[in-house]
N, C-alpha and C positions, 0 to 999 in steps of 0.2 A: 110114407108116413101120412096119416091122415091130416085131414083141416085144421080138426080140432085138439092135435096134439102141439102142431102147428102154432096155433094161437094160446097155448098156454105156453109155450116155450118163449113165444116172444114176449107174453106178461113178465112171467120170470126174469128176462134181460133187463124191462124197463125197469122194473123194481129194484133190480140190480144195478143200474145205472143211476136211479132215483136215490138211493140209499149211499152211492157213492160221490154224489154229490153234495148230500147233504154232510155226510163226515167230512167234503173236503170244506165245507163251507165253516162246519164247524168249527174245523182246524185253522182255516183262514181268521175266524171272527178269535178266536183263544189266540193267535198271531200276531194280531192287531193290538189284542187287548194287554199282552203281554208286553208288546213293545212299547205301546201306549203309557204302559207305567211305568217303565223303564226309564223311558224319555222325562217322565212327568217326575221321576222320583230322582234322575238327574240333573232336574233342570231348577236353577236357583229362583228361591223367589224373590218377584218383588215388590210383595209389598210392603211400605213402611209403617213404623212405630208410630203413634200417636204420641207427639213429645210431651204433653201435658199429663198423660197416661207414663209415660217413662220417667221423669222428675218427680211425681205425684204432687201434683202441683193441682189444688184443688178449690181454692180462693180465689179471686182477682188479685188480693194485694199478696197472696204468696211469692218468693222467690224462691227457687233450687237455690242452693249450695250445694257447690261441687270443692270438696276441700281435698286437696294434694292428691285429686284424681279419684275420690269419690264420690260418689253422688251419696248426700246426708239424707237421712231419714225428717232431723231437722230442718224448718224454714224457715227463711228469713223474709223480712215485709218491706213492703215496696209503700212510704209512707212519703208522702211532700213528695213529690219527685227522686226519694232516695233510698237505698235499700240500706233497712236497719238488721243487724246479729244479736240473736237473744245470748242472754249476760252468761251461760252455763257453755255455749258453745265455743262463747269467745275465751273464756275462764281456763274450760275443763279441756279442751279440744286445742286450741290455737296457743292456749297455755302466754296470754296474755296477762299485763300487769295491773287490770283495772281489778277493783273492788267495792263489792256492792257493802256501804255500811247502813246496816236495817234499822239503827239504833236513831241514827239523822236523816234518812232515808236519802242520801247521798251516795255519786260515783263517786269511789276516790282512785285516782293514778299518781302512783309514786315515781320519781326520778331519781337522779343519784341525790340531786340538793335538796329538793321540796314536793309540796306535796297537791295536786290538782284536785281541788272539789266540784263535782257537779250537779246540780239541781234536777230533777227530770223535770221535762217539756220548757226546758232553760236552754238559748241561746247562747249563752254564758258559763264560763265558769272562773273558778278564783283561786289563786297563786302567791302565797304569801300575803292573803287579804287585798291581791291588786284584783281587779275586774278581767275579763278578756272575752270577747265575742267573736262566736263562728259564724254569724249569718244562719244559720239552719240546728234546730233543736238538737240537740245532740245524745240526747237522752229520751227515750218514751215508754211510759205503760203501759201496754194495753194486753189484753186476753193475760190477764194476772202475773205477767212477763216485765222484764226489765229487760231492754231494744238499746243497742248502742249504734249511732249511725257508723256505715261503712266508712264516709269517707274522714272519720274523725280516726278510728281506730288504726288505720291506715298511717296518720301521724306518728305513732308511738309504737307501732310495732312492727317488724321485718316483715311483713307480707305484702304480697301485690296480686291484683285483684284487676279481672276483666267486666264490667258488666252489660247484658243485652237481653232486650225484651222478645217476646211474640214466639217461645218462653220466655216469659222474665226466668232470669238465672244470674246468679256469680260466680264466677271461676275466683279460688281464693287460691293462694299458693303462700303456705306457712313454714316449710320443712327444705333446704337446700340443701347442697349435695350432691354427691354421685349419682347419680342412674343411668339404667338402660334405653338405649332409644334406636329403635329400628326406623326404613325409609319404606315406603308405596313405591314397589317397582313398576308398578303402572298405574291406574285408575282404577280405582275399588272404592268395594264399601265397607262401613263396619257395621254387624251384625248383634243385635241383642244376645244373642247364645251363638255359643259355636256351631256351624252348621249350615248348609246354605237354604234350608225350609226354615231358617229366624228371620224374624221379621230386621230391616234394615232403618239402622240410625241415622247414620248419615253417609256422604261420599267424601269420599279420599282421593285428592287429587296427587297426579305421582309424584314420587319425592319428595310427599309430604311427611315429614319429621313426627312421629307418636312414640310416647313414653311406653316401656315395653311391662307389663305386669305381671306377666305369669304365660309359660309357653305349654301349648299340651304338645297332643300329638301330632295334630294335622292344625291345627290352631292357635292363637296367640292373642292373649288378653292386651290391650290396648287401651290407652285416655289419650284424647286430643286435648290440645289446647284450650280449645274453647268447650270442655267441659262435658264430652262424652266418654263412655267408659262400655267397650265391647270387645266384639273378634272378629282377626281378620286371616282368613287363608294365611301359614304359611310361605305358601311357595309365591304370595304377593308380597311377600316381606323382606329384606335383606337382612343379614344376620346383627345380632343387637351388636354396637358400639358404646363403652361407658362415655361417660359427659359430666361434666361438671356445672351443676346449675347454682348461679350466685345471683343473691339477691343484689337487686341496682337499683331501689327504692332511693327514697331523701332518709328514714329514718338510721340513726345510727344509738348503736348501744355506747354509753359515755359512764359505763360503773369504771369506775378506779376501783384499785386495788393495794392494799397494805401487805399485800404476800410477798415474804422475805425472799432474799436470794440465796438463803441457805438453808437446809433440813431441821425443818423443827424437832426439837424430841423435849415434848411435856410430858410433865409430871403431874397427874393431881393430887393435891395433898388437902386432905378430909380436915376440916379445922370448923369443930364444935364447940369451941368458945372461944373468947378474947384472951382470954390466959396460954389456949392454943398456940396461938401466935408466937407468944417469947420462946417458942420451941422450937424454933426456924434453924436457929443456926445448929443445934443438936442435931436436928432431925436431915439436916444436907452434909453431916461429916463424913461420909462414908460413900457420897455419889460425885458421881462423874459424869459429862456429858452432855448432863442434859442444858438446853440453854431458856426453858420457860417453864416457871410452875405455877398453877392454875389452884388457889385455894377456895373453896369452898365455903363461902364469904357472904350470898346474898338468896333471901328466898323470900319467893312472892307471900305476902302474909293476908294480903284482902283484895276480894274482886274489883275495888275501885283503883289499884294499881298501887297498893303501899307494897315494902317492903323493910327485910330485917335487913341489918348490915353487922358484920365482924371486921370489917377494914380495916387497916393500921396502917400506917403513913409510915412507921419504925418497919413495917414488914415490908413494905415493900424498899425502904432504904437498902438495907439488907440487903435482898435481893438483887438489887441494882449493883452494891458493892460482890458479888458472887459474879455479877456478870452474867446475869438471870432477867429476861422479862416476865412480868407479874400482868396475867390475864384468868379477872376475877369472875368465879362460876357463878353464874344464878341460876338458879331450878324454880321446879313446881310442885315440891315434893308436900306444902301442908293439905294431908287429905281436907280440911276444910273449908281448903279455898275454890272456888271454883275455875279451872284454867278458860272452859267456853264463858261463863260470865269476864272473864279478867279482860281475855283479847278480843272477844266482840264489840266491847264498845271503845271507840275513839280517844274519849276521854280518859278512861283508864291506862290507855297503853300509851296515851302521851304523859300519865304520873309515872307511872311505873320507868317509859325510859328518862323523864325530866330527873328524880330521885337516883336511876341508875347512876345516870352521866355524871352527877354533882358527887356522887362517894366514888366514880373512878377519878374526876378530877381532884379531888379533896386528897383523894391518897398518893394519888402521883400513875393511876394505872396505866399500863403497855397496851391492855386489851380487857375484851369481855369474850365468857365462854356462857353461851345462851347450852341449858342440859333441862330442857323440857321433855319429861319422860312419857312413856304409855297414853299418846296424845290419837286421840280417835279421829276419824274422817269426817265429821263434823268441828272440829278443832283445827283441824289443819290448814284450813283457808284462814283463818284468822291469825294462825300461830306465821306463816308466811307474811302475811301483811305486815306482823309486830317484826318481822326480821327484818322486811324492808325498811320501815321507819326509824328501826334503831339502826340499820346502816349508816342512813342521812347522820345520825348525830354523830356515831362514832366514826364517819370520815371528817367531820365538822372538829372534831377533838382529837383526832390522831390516833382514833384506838382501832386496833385490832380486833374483829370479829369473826368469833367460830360459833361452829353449829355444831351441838352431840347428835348423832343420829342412831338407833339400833341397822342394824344388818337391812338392807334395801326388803327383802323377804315379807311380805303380808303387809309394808309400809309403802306404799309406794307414793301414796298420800302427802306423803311429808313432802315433797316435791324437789328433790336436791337438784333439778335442772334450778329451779330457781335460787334455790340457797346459792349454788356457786357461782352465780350473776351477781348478786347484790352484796354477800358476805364473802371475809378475806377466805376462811377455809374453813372444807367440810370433813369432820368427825366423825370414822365409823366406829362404833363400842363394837368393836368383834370378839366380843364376849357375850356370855348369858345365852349358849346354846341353848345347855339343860340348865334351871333354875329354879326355884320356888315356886311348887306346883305344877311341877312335869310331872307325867304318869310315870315316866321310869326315868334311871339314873343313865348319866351319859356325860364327856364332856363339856367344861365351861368354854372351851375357843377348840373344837378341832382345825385340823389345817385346811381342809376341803371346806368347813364353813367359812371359816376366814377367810378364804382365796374365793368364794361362791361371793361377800359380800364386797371384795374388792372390785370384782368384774362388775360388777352390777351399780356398783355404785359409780364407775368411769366411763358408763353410756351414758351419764347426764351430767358429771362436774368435771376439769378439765386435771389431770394427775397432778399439778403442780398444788393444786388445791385440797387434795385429798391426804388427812392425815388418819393413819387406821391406829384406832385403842388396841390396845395388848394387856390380859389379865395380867396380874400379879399373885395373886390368888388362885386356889383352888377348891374343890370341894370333897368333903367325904361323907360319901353315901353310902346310907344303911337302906336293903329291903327286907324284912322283917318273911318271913313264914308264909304270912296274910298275903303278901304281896303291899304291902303297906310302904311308901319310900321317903325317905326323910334326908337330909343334910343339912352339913354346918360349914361355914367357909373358916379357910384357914391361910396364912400366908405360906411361903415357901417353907421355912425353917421346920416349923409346925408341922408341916404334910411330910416332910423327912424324917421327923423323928418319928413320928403318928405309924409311918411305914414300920420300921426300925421296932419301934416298941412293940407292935400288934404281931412283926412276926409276916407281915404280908407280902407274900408270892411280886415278883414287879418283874415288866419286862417293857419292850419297846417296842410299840406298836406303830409299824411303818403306813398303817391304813389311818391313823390320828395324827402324828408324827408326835407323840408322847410317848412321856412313861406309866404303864398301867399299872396298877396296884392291885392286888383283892387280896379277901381272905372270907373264906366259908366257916361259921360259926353252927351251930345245933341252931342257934336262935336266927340265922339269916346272913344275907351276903355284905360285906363291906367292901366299896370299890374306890377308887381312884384315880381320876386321871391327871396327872402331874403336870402343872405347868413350873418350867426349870429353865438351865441352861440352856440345854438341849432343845428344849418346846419353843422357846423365846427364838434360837439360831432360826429355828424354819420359818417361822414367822416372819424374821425379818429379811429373810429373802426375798419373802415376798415384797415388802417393802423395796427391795434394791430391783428386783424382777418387772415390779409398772412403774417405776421410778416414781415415785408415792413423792408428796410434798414432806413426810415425815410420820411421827410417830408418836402414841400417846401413849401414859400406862398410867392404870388403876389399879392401888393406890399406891402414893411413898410410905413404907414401914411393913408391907408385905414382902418386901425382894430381899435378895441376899445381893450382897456386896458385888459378887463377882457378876449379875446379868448386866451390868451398865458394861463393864468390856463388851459382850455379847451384844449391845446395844448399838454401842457408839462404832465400831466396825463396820458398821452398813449402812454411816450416815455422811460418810468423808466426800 
């Protein structure tokens, strides 16, 4: 072989060797960088949250609020040395008893006896016209807000409360109860997001006790004590354990109660004039049962707090001799009056219940049945105040107080957690499914509504308290061709014979638990759903089913004779 084939052969090798080195290089540096991320993408990080950034605490005198383990959107202010709660928080959220009256531009807080006034940027406040001082404002305005200080609110309502600055924060704890609480099987942190690339809130020292809030996969939502709210590894956690958290504050709840120790079953009875009245004894010959009738006696007639009356001192003699208590209705029924002017101002609702009190004691009454109807969410903070206040008198006079309410459903406003605190029992009208001005014809009480507004309504008042309305009535509905829908109410009697005379098809519809009715005309459909015997029995299963405090029905002179058997069977 020659030289120079020689020296090209050995280029060739170097090149060859040049070339393989540089793939393995390549492969080395793609090795590195592979594992590189590997390590980096399984390695936790740590850096921490910026807590001022995580609270959004964005003022000096901000405070976080962390309420039953959330961190609020709202702040609270760090004023005099003390953190104060805007009035909407404490109100709407903590479902406190204070009331902001706009009219005196006074706090007010109700008790079972009396009624606490407070002044803002006042020291002070007054109790029966006596003085009392806190040392520290207890009230403040500012940024167009009404501020209640922490540690006043604290006095009067079940909650407890940690506070610490550098974040300023307060840990509030309003809601007792059961819950889940898992332990730190070792030392951990908990992380803003699930994940170990989230940033880190705080550390977790082992066997530290966190309320448990929600589990994922590999993760586990978490609040500590002092007022964070994140996730922590699973497999750092031990499995939740339930706990029972009670409150051990000083405050205690001191409402009494006028709730009987036996099953109410009222009667309303509709009574539109004085002459009404001598009708009493006619109009109970035929029933059985029941042991309170509720007439229909009192209606707000002007926003400064007057009122009409039909009371009779003979009616309720009567009654007494029946072995009847008499607990007399008032409404809101004159479209003229206005219900937000009535209970907005103070003064009004202290005529309205001074004039109450004096026609129940004047007549000799058992009770008052408050039946304020289609009351709006601007209404309902006042309309609550006026229960509270007429509590105070009718525990002061011995009377009996119920509350009507509609079906829990689109009302949630009316706030029956509070009704069943301060009054004897709460009222559900489980009736008026479909009514005047429903698109289509349906049901006045099906049994799945009924039983929809009994559940709902015993997550905020306590069942002994709770008495459910039952129609007497029914309706018969015409839809016309057009699609046009009309009705007319009718009592039992009426709706049988209506059936009977028309010729209409009826059968028993176990999805209502009534009897339906129709009949198909050239001119449109005629329906109805029957409240009877029958309709009444399921109903008041449910009543024996949450063991209900009892039962109401609307009205006396719609029923037939025989549903009070049907009644009183499920009240012994």
């Amino acid at each position: 072989m020659s030289q120079k084939k020689r020296r090209r052969r050995r280029r060739r090798n170097s090149n060859a060797v040049m070339v393989l080195v540089v793939i393995l290089l390549i492969v080395v540096v793609a090795a590195v960088g592979v594992l590189t991320a590997a390590i980096k993408r399984h390695t936790p990080s740590d850096k921490r949250m910026d807590l001022n950034t995580y609270y959004g605490l964005e003022k000096e005198d901000d405070v976080a609020l962390v309420l039953q383990n959330t961190v609020s959107d709202t702040k609270g202010k760090w004023m005099d040395g003390r953190v104060y709660l805007d009035y909407e928080t404490v109100s709407n959220v903590l479902g406190g008893r204070f009331y902001w009256e706009a009219d005196s531009s006074q706090m007010l807080y109700t008790t079972p006896k009396e009624i606490l006034a407070i002044a803002p940027e006042s020291t002070s406040y007054t109790v029966n016209g006596e003085n009392k001082d806190e040392g520290y404002k207890i009230i403040r305005q500012t940024d167009d807000k009404i501020y209640l200080a922490l540690d006043f609110i604290q006095k009067y309502m079940e909650i407890t409360s940690t506070v610490t600055e550098s974040p300023n924060k307060a840990v509030i704890r309003y809601q007792w109860g059961s819950e889940k609480i898992v332990k730190a099987k070792n030392d951990t942190v908990i992380r803003y997001r699930g994940g170990i690339k989230s940033d880190i809130l705080t550390d977790v020292a082992k066997g530290t006790e966190l309320t448990l809030i929600e589990e994922l996969d590999n993760w586990s939502q978490v609040a500590t004590s002092d007022g964070f709210n994140g996730y922590v590894s699973k497999e750092d956690l031990t499995a939740p354990e339930e706990k029972k958290a009670e409150y051990d504050g000083s405050y205690k709840e001191e409402f009494t109660s006028l709730t009987r120790d036996h099953k109410i079953n009222l009667a309303w009875h509709q009574v539109t004039s004085e002459d009404a009245n001598a009708g009493l004894a006619q109009t109970l010959e035929n029933i059985t049962g029941i042991n309170v009738i509720s007439p229909t006696w009192f209606s707000v007639t002007g926003a400064e707090g007057t009122i009409s009356s039909l009371a009779s001192a003979d009616y309720v003699n009567l009654a007494h001799e029946k072995g009847l208590e008499v607990w007399g209705l008032i409404d809101n029924f004159n479209k003229d009056v206005s219900t937000l002017d009535t209970l907005s101002n103070r003064t009004s609702r202290e005529h309205l219940i001074q004039k109450l009190i004096e026609e129940a004691v004047r007549v000799g009454l058992d009770g008052i049945n408050v039946d304020f109807e289609a009351l709006t969410q601007e209404e309902a903070p006042h309309f609550i105040q006026f229960i509270r206040e007429l509590s105070i008198s009718c525990r002061k006079n011995n009377l009996v107080l119920s509350v009507d309410n509609p079906v829990p459903q689109f009302t949630s406003f009316y706030n029956r957690k509070e009704q069943g605190i301060v009054a004897d029992y709460v009222i559900i009208m489980g009736y008026d499914e479909h009514t005047d001005g429903t698109e289509e014809a349906g049901s006045v009480a099906s049994l799945p509504f009924v039983e929809e507004g009994i559940q709902q309504t015993l997550k905020e008042v306590p069942k002994n308290k709770v008495i459910n309305g039952v129609p007497f009535y029914t309706r018969l509905w015409f839809t016309d061709n057009a699609g046009t829908v009309t009705s007319e109410i009718m009592g039992m009697d009426q709706a049988s014979k209506i059936v009977t005379e028309m010729g209409m098809e009826m059968y028993w519809n176990k999805d209502v638990s009534q009897n339906y009715a129709e009949l198909s005309t050239d001119n449109g459909l005629y329906q109805m759903w029957l409240e009877d015997e029958q309709s009444l029995d399921a109903k008041m299963q449910l009543v024996q089913k949450y063991e209900l405090g009892g039962v109401a029905e609307w009205k006396l002179g719609f029923e037939r004779a025989d549903v009070w058997n049907t009644i009183s069977q499920y009240l012994q």
